[in-house]
N, C-alpha and C positions, 0 to 999 in steps of 0.2 A: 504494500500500500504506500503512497506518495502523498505527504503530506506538508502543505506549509503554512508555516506560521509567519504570520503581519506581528512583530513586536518591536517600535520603535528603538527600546533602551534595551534590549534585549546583549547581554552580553560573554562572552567564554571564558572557559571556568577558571583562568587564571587571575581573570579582572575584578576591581574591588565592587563589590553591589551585588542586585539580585539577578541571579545568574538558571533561574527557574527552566526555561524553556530548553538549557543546552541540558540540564540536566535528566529532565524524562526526555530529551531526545536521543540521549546518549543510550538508554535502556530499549529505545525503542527503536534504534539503530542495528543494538548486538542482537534483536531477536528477525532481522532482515529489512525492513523497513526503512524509507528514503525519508529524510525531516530534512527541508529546506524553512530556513529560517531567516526575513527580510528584517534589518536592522538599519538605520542608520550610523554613518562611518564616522559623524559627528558626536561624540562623548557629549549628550546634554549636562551631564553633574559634573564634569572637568570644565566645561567651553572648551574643548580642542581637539581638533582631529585626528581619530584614532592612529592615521597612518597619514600623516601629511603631504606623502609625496600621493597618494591614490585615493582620491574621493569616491569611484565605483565601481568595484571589484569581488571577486567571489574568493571566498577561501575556506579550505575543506579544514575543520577541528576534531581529529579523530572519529571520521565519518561523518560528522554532523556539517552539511551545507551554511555557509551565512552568506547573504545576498547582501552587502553592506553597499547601502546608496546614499548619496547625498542629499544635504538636506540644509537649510539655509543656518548658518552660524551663528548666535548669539551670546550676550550675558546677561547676569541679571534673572529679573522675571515681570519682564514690559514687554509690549507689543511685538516683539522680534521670536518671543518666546512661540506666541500662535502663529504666527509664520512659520515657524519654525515642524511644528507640526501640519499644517497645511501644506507644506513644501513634500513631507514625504507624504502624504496623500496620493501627490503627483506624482512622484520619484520613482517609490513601493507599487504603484498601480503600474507604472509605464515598466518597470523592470520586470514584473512577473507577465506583462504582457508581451513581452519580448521574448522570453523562456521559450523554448519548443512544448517542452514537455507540460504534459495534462496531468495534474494533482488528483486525487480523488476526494482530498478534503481540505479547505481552506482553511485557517483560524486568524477573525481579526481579536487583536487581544489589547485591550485596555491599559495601557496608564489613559492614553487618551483616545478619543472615538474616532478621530480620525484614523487612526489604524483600521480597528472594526469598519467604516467605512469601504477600506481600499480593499480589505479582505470582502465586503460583499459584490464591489464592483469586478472585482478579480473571478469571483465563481461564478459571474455571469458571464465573461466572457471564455474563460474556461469550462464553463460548466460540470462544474465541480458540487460538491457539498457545501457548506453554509454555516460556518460555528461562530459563534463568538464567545471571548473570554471577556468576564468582567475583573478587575483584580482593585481598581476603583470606582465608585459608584461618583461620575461625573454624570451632571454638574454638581450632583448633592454634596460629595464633598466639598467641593469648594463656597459652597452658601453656608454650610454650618461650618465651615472655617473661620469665617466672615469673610474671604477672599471675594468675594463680590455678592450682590444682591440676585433675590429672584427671577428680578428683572432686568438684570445685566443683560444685552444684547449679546456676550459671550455667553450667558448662561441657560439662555434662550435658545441657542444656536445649537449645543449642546443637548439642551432637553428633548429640542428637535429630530437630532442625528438618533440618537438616544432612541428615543419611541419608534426608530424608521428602522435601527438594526435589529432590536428586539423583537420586530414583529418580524421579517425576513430571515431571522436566525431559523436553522431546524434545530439547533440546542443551545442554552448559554453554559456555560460554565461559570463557574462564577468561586471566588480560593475566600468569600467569606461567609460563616453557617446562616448568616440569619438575612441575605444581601437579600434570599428567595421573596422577605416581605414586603423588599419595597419595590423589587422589579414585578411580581403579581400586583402590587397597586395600581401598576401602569394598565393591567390588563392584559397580562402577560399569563399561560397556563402554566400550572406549576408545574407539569407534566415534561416543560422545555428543560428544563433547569437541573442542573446536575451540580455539586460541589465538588471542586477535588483543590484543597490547600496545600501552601506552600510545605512542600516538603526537604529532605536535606537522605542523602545518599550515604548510607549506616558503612559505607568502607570507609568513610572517612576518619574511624578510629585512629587510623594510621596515623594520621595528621601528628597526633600528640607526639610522635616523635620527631615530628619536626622542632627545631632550636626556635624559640622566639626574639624577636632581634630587641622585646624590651628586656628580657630578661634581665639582663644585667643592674640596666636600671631601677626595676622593680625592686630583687633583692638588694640592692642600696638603699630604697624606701624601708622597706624588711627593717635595715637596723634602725632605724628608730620606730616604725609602728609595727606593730604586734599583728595587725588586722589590714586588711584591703577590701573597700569593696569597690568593684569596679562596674563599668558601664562601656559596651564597645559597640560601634554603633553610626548612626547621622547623628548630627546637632543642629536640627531644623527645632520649629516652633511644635508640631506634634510631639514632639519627644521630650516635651517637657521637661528638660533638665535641671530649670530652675528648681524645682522640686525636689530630686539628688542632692542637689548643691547647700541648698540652702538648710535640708536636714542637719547639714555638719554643724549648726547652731543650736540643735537641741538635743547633738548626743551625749549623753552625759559620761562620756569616756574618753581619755585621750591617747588612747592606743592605736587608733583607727586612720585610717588614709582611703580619699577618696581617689581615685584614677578613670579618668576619662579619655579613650581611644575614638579618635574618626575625625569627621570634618564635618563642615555642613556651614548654613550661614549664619545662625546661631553663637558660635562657636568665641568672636573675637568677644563677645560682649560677655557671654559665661565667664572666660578668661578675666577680664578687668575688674568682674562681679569679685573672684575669688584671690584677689590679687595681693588681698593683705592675710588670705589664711595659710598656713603652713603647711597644712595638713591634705591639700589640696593638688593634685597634679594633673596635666593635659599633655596627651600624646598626638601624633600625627597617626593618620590609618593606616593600621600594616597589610601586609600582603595576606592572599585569601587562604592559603596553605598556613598561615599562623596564626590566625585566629582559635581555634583551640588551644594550641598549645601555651598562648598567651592567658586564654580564659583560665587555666589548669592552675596558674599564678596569684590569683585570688581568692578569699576566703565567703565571701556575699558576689552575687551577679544582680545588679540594680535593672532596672525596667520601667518606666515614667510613662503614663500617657496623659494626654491632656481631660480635664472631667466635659465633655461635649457627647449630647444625646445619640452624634455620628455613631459609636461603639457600638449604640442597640441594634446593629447589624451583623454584629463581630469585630475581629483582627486576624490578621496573619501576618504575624512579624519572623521573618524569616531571623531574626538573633534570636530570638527564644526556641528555636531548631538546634542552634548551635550550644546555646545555654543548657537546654537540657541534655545534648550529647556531653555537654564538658564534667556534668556529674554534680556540678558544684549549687550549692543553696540558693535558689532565689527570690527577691523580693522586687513585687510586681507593684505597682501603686496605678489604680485601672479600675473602671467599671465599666465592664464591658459584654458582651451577647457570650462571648463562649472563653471563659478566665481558664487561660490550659496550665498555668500554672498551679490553681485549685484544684484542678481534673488531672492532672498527672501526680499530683501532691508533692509535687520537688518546691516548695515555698513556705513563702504567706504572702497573705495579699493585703494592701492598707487602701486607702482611701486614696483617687487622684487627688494634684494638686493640695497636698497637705503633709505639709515638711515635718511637722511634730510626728504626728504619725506614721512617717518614714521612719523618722529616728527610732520611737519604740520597736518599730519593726524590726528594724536592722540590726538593734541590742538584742531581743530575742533568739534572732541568725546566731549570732555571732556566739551564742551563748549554749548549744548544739551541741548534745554528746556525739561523739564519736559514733556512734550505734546508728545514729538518728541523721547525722549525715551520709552513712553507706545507703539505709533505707530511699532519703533522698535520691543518691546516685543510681538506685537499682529503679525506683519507680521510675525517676525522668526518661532512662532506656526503654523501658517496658513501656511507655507509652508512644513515644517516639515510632517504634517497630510496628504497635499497632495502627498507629491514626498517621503517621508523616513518613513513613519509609517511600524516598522516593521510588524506586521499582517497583514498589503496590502501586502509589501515584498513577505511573507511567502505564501499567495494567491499563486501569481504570478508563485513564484519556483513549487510551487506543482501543479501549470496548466502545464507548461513546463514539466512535470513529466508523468502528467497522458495523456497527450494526445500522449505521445511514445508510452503507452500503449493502449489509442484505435486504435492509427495508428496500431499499431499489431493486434487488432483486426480484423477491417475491411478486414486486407492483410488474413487472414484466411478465411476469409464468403465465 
């Protein structure tokens, strides 16, 4: 079966981000199957071009196709930004239009709807199947962010596209549990609607032996605090980090060190926030092979969301994949449609947006027998294996896949 995926930020497994698509492709690859995956060659979260000398070009990643095309360049997040997706609209449609070869299933898939777009104009001229992926609920995200009003003519434009792919989709998928209630609000049968979340690929045990490049730094924090918790990650405005940050003011102990890993645009002002506590450290993003064995370094893994009614739909945060692989305790500060924190029981969980209650939380962690951290380490696996292995994932997609195609079958006999 030939299948391709429309995902603008879509990226290969050595790149820092969510790296989803190469991943069940890669499963879905060793069992025979062709995943061609259309990408932009423009790094939207860097601004710069993945390969500077070639804007559009193909390159094969251990089987897995990327169609990597151009798409207009920006910084920021003003008007150049929707061009910017608008451009591969164009780019993404004209490139799989050129392709010789007939896909048997198209997926346009969500950060934004222009994808989903290009993926449905692409299976009409292919005449192909018809999937979309939801991974954010635009434009509602962005209204309950307050990133714009109802009546944004962006947000309009959106709820537009929106109602047009949903209804021409023969499946959505969608990576959050409870997204089915607000896309059936539209009028949508629930009967379209499949979930399958972000998962994380269980060889990645290995990983831990890989050296991490804070290491060294870290155990020099080690001699003076006793404790770390850390946090690795984006440092946008969802991720609430003032929250983490600002609990260092009501913990009532001073063994503890806070370490913050990643980037984001967030970040310089966190920085200058914590600029007179001691206790307090900020890393650059490491490489994606070192993120566990960096997590393995700390004794709490922190988790911050913002308190906004968006959640009553769910999350899927691809670091709490990695958090519960690395075995270690964590503390979740979130209210949200499906707390996997509470449901794998590797936590506790506090209240968003409330630093006091961070800090109790976090004394509590930190305060963990031996006994009751392996129990930790053993549930977060056991659930993981159940609900996020990616190779169940990848299953799952590629039944939702093939059975468009014997329903085509049968509709011929």
């Amino acid at each position: 079966m030939k299948i391709w995926i429309l995902n603008h930020v879509a990226l290969k497994p050595n790149e820092k981000g969510i790296t989803r698509h190469y991943d069940l492709a890669k499963f879905m690859v060793e069992k025979g199957h062709s995943i061609t995956i259309f990408a932009s060659s423009f790094l939207a979260y860097l601004f710069e071009w993945r390969n500077p000398k070639k804007k559009n070009y193909h390159e094969d990643v251990n089987g897995v196709s990327f169609e990597w095309v151009w798409t207009l360049p920006y910084k920021g997040n003003g008007p150049r930004r929707i061009l910017n997706m608008i451009s591969y609209l164009f780019t993404a449609t004209y490139r799989g239009w050129k392709k010789k070869e007939k896909p048997d299933v198209i997926v346009g898939s969500s950060v934004h709807l222009f994808a989903c777009l290009a993926g449905y104009i692409l299976s009409k001229i292919k005449r192909s199947h018809y999937v979309v992926e939801i991974r954010d609920l635009w434009p509602r995200t962005l209204i309950e962010f307050g990133a714009m009003s109802e009546y944004h003519p962006v947000a309009v434009m959106f709820g537009i596209i929106e109602k047009f792919v949903y209804k021409k989709a023969e499946k959505i998928i969608v990576t959050l549990p409870g997204a089915y209630k607000y896309i059936t609000s539209l009028g949508v049968p629930m009967e379209k609607i499949e979930y399958i979340p972000n998962g994380i690929d269980l060889s990645k045990v290995k990983e831990f032996e890989n050296k991490s490049s804070l290491e060294e730094d870290i155990l020099k924090i080690r001699e003076k605090y006793k404790n770390i918790v850390m946090y690795v990650g984006s440092h946008g405005i969802a991720n609430s980090l003032d929250t983490i940050l600002d609990s260092s003011d009501y913990l009532q102990r001073q063994d503890t060190a806070y370490i913050f890993v990643g980037e984001g645009p967030e970040k310089p002002a966190l920085m200058k926030k914590a600029s007179k506590k001691e206790n307090v450290f900020f890393f650059n993003a490491i490489p994606k092979q070192e993120v566990l064995s960096t997590l393995r370094l700390a004794d709490v893994l922190a988790v911050s969301m913002l308190d906004t009614p968006l959640y009553r739909f769910g999350i899927s945060l691809n670091k709490l994949n990695d958090y519960l692989l690395s075995g270690k305790p964590i503390l979740f500060a979130g209210k949200v449609y499906n707390n996997i924190v509470e449901m794998a029981k590797a936590g506790i969980t506090v209240a968003p947006e409330n630093p006091r209650e961070f800090a109790e939380g976090l004394d509590k962690l930190l305060n963990l027998t031996e006994e009751e951290k392996i129990s930790i380490q053993r549930n977060g696996f056991a659930y993981l294996k159940e609900n996020h292995d990616m190779e169940m994932l990848s299953n799952k997609f590629l039944h939702i896949c093939q059975n468009l195609l014997t329903h085509k079958e049968r509709g011929n006999e």
